[in-house]
N, C-alpha and C positions, 0 to 999 in steps of 0.2 A: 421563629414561629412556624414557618413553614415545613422545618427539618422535622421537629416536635408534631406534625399535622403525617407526614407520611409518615413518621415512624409510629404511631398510634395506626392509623390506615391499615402499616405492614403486616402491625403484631395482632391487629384485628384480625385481618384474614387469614392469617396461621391459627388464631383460635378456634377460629368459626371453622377450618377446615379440620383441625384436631377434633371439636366438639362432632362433628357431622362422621366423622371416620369410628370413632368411640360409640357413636349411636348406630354406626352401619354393622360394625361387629356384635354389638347386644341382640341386632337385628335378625342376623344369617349365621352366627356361630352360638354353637349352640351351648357348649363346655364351660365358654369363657364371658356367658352372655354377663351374669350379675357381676363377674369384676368390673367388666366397663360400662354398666350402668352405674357401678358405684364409683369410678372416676370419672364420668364423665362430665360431672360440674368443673372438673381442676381447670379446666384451659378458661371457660367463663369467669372461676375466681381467679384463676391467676391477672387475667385482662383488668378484672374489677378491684384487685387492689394496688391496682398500677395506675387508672384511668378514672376521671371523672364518672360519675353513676350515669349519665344520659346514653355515654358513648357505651360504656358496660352494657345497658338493656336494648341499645342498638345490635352491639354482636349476639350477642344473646336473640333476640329478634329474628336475624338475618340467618341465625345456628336451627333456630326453629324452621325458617322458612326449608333450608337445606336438604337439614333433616326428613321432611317431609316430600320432599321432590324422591330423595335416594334410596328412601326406605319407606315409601309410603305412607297413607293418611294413620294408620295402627300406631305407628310411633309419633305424632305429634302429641299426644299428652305425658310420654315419657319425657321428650326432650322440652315439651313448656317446666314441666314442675322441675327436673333437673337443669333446666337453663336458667331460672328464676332460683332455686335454692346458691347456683354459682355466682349469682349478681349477688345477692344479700350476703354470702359469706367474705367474698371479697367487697363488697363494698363497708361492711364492719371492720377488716383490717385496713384498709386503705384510711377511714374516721379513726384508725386507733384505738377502737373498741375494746372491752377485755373480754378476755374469752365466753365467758359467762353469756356478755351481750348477745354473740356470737353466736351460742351454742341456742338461747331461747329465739335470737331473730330467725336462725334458718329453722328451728323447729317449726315455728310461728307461720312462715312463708313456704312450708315445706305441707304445712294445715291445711292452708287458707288454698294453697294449688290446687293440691289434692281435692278437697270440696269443690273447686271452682270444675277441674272435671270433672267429676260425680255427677253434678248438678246437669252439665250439658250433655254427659253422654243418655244421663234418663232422659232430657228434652229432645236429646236428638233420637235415639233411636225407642225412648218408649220401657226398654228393659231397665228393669232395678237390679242389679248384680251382686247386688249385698244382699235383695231378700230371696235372691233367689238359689244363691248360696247356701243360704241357711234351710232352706225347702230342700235342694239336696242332701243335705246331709242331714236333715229330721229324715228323708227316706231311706238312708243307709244307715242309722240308728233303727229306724222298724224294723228293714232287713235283716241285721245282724240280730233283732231281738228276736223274731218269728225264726231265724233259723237256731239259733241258742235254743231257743222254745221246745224245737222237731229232733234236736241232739238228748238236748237233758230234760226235757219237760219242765223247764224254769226258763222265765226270763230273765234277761242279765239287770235289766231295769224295766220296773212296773212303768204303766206311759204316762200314770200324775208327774211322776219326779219326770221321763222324758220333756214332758208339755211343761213343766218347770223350770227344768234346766231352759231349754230354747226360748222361753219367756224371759229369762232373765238373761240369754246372752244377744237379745234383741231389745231390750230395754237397756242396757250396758255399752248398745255398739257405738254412742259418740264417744262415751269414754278411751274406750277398745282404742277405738280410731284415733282419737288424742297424743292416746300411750305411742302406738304404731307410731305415729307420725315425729314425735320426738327423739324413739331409740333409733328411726330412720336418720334423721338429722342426727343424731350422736354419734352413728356410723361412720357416715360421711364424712363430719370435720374430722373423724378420729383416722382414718384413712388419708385423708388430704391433705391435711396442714403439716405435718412429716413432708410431705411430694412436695407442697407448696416452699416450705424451709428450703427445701433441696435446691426448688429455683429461683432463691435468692430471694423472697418475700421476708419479712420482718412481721413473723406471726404473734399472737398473746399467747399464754402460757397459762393453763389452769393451776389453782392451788391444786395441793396434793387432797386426796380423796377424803381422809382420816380428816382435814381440817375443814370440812364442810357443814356448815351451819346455815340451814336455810331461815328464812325470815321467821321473827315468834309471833308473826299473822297466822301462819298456817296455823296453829291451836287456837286461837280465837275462829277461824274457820271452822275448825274440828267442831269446837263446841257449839257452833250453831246446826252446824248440820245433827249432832249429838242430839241438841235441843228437840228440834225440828222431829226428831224419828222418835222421842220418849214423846212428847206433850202433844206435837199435833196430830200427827201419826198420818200423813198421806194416804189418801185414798189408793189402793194398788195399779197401775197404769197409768194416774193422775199426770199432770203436767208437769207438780212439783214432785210427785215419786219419784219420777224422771230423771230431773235434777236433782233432787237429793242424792238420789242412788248413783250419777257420774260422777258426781263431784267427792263425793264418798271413796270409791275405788280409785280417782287420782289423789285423793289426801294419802291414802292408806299407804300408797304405792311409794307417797313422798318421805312419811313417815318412816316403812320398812328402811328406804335409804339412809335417813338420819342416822338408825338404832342400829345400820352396818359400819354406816363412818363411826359411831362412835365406839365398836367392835372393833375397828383399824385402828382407834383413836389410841383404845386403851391397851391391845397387844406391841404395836409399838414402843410404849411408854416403858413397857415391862417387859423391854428389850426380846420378846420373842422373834422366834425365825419367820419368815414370809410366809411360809407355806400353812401356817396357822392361820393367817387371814383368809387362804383358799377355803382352809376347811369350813372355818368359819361364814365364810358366804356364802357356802353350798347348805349350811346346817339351819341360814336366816329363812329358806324356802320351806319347809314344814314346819319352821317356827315362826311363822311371820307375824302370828297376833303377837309374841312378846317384843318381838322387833318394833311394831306399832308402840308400847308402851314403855319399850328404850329408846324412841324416838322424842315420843312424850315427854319422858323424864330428861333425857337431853338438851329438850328445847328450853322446857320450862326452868329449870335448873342449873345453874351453875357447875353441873358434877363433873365437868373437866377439870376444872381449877382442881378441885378437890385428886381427883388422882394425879394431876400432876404432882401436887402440894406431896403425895404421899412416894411418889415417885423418888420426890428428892432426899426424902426423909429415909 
């Protein structure tokens, strides 16, 4: 017990100095900053799917403290949300999770961080960074109109559709923010768990892309938010406009994916070459409304069997 107490102790403090060296470099190098923010969960998952969860948000903890001593108070909300996305990812393989788990747990805690600084850095210092973001660049869309205007005598966009556009990418930002927060997390495992393999972790394994069928709730969702925007018709800015109109853009988002796995589903079947899925993926992005309604019809429908069935024939 005591051998098992230092060797936990050892492999702690090589984490926490890995994690802290990883945060020093995204700190002061400038080239190679986002690779080691994007590895710098591996040494916390690696520790987390080797060690009970207490001891895990311990190093994780002591990686934060570090961090902030070496690289000052700037980087304490990079190293919380990437030390807490390293606890969850390893501590899902360490439970045996499957990847799936895995992939919505660190989205999920990859969210909930992210909000949690959001929320302290407007309490602490007062500035909104999101809307203030968006105020500069409503000013650099004026600009580039009013000089567009002094070039050609036309502006590139009239300021209803400006003041429209930025109304709805301001009504849209928890969405936004969701999506971000998820392909962040899909990054990362997708990055790390190969590293993680390497040293000796016993990772889950995702199905293959093509064989991906998300739950036939989300169309019962569909339809109510469908509902919702034919009969009730929310008031514009409303609370439920709000929601309807987020949840709307992650259905849609879910949907396009369904109607590209089932693009993989059906090139494969029909024994084509790889590189027709590329194309094909690049072609779902200016077709996305039929992607939404090959997602549809996938869910709802049994029409895999059906081309298998004809596969074989």
């Amino acid at each position: 017990m005591p051998n098992n107490q230092t060797k936990a102790l050892v492999q702690g403090s090589m984490m926490v100095a890995l994690f802290t060296i990883l945060m020093l470099i995204s700190a002061y190098v400038p080239f190679i900053f986002i690779v080691a923010l994007i590895f710098a969960p591996l040494p916390i998952a690696w520790y987390s799917a080797n060690y009970k969860r207490s001891t895990s948000i311990l190093v994780a903890i002591v990686g934060c403290i570090l961090t902030t001593i070496t690289s000052g108070i700037s980087m304490l909300p990079f190293a919380f949300i990437l030390g807490l996305v390293g606890v969850v990812m390893g501590n899902a393989i360490y439970l045996k999770k499957s990847k799936l788990f895995l992939f919505m747990s660190t989205g999920i805690a990859n969210l909930i961080s992210m909000a949690i600084v959001y929320i302290a850095y407007v309490k602490l210092t007062g500035i909104d960074f999101i809307n203030m973001s968006l105020e500069v660049a409503r000013q650099n869309y004026e600009q580039s109109n009013e000089f567009a205007k002094n070039v050609t005598g036309q502006v590139a966009i009239n300021p209803e559709q400006l003041e429209a556009m930025f109304k709805t990418i301001e009504l849209t930002m928890p969405a936004t923010i969701t999506i971000s927060a998820f392909f962040a997390g899909f990054i990362i495992i997708t990055l790390n768990l190969p590293a993680l393999k390497r040293l000796g972790v016993d990772i889950p394994k995702f199905a293959p892309f093509q064989n991906m069928r998300l739950p036939r709730s989300i169309l019962w969702y569909y339809m109510i938010v469908l509902c919702i925007n034919l009969f009730m018709r929310p008031e514009a800015g409303s609370t439920l406009d709000i929601i309807v109109l987020n949840v709307s853009y992650i259905l849609w988002l879910l949907l396009i994916l369904q109607g590209i796995s089932f693009i993989h589903y059906f090139i494969s079947k029909k024994g084509m070459p790889n590189g027709v899925k590329w194309v094909a993926t690049l072609l779902a992005i200016p077709l996305s409304s039929f992607m939404i309604l090959l997602g549809i019809v996938d869910l709802g429908f049994d029409v895999r069997s059906l081309v298998k069935g004809k596969t074989k024939e």
